[in-house]
N, C-alpha and C positions, 0 to 999 in steps of 0.2 A: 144312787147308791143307798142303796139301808145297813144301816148301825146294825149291826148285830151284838157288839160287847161296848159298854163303855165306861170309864173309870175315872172318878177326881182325885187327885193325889195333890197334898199338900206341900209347899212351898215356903222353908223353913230360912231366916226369921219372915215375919209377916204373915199375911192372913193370903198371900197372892197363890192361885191354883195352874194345876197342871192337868191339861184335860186330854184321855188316850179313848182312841176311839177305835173298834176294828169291825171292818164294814164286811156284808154279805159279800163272797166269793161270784166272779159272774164266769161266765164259760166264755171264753174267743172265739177259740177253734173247736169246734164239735169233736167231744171223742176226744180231745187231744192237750189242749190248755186252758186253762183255770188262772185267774190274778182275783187277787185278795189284798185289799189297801189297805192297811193302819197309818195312823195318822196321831202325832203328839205335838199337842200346843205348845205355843211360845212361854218361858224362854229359848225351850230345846228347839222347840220349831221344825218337827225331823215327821218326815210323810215317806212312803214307800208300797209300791206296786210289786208282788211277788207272785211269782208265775209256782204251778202246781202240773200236775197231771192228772189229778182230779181235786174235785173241790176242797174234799175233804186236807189232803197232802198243802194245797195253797194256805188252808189257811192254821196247818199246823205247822206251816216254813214262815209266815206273816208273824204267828205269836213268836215263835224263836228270834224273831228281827228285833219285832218292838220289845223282847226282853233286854236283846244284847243293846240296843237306842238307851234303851233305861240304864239299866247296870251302869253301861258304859258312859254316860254321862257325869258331868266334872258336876251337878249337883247330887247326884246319888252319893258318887265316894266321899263328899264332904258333907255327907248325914243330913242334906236339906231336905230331900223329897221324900215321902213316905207317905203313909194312908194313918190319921188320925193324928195327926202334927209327926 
């Protein structure tokens, strides 16, 4: 699988990081299915395969995941994670 986006997000108090990665889209089914993984480091520790119907669609339902993973996470709403502390 190739990275195609990847991001360090800080992990607030301390210096400890949160590393999101969203990987090249691969075809299944010819014509027909597309999955797209993103993947976020521990603590969240939250990985996810999402199906498209073309590539482009997988991996614009992949970033909608790994936004709702973040948001939705008990360190975002408690102002630890962010990009530059």
């Amino acid at each position: 699988m190739d990275i195609i986006g990847e991001l360090i997000l800080n992990l607030l108090p301390g210096s400890d990081t949160v590393t999101v990665r969203l990987f090249a889209p691969e075809e299944r089914v010819r014509g027909e299915l597309w999955v797209c993984r993103f993947e976020i480091s521990e603590p969240l520790d939250i990985s996810g395969d999402v199906n498209g119907s073309t590539s482009l669609q997988s991996i614009a339902l992949a970033l909608q995941c790994l936004s709702a993973a973040l948001y939705g996470s008990s360190e975002y709403r408690a102002g630890q994670l962010g990009i530059y502390g």
